[in-house]
N, CA, C and O of each residue as an XYZ file, in Angstrom:
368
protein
N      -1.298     20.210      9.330
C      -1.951     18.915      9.219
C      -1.228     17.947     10.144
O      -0.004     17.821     10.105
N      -2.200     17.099     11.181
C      -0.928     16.257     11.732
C      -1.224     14.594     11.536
O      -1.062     13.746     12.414
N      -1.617     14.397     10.393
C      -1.766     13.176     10.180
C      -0.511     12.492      9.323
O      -0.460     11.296      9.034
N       0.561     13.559      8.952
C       1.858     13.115      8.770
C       2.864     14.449      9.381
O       2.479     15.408     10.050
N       4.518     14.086      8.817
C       5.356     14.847      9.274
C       5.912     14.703      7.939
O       5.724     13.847      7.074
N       6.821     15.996      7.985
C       8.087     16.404      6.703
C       9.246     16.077      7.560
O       9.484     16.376      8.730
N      10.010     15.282      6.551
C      11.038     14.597      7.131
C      12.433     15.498      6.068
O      12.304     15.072      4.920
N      13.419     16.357      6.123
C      13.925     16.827      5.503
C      15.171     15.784      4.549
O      15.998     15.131      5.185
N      15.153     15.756      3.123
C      15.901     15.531      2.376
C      16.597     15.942      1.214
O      16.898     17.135      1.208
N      16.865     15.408      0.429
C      18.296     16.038     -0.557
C      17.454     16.368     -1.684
O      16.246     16.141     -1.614
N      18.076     16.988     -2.932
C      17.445     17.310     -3.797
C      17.699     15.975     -4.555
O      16.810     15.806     -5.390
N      18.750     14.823     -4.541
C      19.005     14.272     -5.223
C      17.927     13.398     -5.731
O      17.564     13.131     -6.876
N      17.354     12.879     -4.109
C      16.119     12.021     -3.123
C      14.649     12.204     -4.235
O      13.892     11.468     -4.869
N      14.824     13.507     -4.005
C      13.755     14.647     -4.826
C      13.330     14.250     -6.118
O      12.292     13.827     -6.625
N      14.629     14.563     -6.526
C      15.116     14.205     -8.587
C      14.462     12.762     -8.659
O      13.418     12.532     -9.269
N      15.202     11.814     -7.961
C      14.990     10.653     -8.245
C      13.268      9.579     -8.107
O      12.736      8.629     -8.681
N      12.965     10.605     -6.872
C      11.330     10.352     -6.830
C      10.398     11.105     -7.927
O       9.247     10.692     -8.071
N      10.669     11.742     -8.380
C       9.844     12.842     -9.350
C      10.129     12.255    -10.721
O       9.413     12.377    -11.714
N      11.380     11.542    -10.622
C      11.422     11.057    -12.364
C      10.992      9.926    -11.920
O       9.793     10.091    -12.143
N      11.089      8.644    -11.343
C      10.409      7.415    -11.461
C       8.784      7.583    -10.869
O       8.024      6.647    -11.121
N       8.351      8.530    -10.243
C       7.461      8.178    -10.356
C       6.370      9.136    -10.508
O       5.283      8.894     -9.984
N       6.609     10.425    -11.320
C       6.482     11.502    -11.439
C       4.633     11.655    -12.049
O       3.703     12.422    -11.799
N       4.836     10.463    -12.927
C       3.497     10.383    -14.295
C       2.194     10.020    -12.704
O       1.048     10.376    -12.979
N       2.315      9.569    -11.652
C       1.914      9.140    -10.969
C       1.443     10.381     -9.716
O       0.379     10.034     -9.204
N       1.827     11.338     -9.290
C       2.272     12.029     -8.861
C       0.974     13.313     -8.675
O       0.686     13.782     -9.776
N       0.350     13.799     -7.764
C      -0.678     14.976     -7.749
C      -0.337     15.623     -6.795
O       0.215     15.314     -5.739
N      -0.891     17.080     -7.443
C      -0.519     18.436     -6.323
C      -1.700     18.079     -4.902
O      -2.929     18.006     -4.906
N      -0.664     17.910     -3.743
C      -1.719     17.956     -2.841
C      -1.995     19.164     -2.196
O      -3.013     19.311     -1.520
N      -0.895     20.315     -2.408
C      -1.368     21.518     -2.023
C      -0.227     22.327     -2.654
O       0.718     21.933     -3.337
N      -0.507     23.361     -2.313
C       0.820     24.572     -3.529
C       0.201     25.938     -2.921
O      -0.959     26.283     -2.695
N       1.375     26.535     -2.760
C       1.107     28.026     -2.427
C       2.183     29.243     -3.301
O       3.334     28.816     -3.213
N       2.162     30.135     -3.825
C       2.410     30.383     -4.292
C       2.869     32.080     -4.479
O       2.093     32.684     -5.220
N       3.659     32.662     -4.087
C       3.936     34.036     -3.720
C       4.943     34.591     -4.352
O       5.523     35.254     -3.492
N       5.553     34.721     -5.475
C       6.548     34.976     -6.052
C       6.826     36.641     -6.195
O       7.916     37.052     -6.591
N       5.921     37.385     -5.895
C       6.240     38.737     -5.775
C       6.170     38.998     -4.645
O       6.391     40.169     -4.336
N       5.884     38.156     -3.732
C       6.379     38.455     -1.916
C       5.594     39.644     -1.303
O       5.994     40.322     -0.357
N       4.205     39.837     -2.091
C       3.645     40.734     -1.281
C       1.872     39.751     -0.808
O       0.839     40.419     -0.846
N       1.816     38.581     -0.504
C       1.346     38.280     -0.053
C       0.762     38.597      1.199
O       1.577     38.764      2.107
N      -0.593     38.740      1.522
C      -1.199     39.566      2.811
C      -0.306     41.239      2.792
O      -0.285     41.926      3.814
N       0.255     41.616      1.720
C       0.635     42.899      1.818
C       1.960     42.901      2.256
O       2.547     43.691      2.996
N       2.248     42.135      1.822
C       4.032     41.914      2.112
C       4.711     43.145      1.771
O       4.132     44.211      1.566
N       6.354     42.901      1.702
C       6.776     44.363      1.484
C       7.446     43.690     -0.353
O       7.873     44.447     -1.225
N       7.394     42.920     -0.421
C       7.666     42.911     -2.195
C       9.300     42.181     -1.845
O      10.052     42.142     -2.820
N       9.673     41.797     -0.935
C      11.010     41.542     -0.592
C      11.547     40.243     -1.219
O      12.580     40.069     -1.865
N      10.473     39.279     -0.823
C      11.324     37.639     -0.929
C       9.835     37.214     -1.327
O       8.693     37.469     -0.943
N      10.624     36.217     -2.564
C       9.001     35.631     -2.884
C       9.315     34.087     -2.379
O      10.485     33.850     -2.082
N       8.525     33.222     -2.286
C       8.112     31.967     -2.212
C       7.678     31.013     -3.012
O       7.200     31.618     -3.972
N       7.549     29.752     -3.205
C       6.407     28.791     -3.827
C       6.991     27.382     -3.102
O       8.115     27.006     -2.769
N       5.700     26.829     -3.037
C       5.646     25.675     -2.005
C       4.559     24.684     -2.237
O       3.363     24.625     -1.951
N       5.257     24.067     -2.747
C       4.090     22.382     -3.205
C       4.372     20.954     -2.550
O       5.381     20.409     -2.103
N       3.278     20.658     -2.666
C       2.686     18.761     -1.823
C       2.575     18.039     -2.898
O       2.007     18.544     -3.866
N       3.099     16.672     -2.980
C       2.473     15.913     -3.957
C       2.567     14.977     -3.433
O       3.319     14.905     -2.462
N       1.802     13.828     -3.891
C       1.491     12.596     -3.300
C       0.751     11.605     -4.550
O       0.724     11.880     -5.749
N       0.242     10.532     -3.962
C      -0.375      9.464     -4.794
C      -1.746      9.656     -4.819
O      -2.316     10.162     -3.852
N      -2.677      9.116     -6.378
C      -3.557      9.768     -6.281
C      -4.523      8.205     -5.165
O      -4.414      6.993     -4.976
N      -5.323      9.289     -4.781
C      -6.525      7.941     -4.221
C      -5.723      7.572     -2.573
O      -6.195      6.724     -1.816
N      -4.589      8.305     -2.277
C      -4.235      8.694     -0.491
C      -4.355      9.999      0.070
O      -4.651     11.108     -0.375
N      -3.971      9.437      1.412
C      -5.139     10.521      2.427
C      -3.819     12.000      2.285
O      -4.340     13.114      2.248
N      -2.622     11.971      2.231
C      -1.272     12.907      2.449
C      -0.226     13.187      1.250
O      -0.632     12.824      0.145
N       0.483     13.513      1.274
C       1.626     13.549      0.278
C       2.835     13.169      0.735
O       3.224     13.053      1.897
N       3.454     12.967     -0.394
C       4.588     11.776     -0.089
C       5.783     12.430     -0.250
O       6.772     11.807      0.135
N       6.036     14.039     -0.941
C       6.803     14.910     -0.932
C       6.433     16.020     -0.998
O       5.274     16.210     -1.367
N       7.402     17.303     -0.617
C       6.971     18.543     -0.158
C       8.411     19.197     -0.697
O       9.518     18.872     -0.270
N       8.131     20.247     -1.788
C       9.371     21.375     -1.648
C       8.780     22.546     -1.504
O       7.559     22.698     -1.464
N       9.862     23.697     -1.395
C       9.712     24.453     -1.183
C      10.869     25.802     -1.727
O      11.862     25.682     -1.009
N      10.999     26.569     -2.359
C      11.670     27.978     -3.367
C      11.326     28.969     -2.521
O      10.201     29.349     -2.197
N      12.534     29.410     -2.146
C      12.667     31.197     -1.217
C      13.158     31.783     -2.538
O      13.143     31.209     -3.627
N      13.591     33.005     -2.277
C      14.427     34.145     -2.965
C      14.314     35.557     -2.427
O      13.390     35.773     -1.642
N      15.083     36.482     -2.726
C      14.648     37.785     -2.469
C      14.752     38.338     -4.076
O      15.437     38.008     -5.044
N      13.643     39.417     -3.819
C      13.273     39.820     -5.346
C      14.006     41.168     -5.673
O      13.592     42.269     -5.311
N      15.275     40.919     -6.485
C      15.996     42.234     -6.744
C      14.913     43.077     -7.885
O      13.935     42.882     -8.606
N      15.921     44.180     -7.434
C      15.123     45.282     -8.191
C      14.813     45.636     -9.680
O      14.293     46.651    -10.143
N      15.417     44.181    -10.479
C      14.922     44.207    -11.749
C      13.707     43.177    -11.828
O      13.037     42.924    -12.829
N      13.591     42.715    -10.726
C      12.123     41.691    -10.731
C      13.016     39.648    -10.640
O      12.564     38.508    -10.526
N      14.389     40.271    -10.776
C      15.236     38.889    -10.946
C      14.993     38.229     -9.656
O      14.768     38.989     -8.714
N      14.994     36.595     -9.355
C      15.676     36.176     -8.090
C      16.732     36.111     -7.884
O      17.526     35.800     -8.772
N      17.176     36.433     -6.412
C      18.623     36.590     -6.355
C      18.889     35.387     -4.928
O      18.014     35.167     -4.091
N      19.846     34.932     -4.922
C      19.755     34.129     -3.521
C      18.841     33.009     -3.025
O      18.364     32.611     -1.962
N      18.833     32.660     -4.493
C      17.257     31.242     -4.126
C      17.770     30.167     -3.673
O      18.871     29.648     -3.857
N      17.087     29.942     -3.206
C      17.189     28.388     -2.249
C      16.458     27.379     -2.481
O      16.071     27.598     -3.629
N      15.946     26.278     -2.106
C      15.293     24.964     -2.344
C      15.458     23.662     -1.150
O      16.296     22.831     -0.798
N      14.027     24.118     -0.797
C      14.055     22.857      0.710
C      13.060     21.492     -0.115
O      12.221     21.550     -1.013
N      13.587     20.399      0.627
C      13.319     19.248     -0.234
C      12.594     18.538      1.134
O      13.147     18.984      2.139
N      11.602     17.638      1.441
C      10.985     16.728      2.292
C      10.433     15.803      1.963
O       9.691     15.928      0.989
N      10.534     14.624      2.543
C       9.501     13.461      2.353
C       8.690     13.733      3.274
O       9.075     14.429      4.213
N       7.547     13.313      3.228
C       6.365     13.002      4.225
C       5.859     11.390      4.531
O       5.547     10.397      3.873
N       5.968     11.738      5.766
C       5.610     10.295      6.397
C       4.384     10.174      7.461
O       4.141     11.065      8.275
N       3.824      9.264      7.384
C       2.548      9.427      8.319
C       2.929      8.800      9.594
O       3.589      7.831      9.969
N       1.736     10.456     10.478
C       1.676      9.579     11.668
C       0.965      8.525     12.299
O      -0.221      8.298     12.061
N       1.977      7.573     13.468
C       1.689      6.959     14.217
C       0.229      6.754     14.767
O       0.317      7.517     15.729
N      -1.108      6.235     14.833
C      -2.192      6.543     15.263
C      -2.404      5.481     16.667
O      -2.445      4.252     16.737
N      -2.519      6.624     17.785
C      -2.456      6.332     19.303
C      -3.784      5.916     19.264
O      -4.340      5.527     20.292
């Protein structure tokens, strides 16, 4: 989409936008792969990845995102967590 950009930030950033203004808050998009065989994946690393924003605007106003690789009891092992604001673009 290029009517904004993900601007990378903290989880703290994250926490603090999601509790004040959380009740407010809609999925603008979410994907979701946790057994990592998406399009026929090999079952390795799963994913999940959500947008949220304000309701009644055109983008979202934050974006995370959950890696892992999926050990062999079905556990995550090695998860991670990317955090973004979104900001709109500039219109030339």
């Amino acid at each position: 989409m290029n009517d904004y950009i993900k601007v990378p930030t903290t989880r703290e950033v994250w926490a603090v936008m999601r509790a004040s203004h959380g009740d407010k808050l809609r999925v603008f998009s979410s994907f979701s792969d946790p057994d990592g065989t998406f399009q026929g994946g090999p079952g390795e690393r799963g994913v999940m990845e959500t947008g949220y924003g304000l309701e009644g605007t055109d983008f979202p106003i934050l974006w995370a995102r959950s890696d892992w690789d999926i050990a062999a009891d079905g556990k995550r092992d090695n998860e991670s967590h990317k955090y973004w604001l979104c900001v709109a673009r500039r219109q030339e």
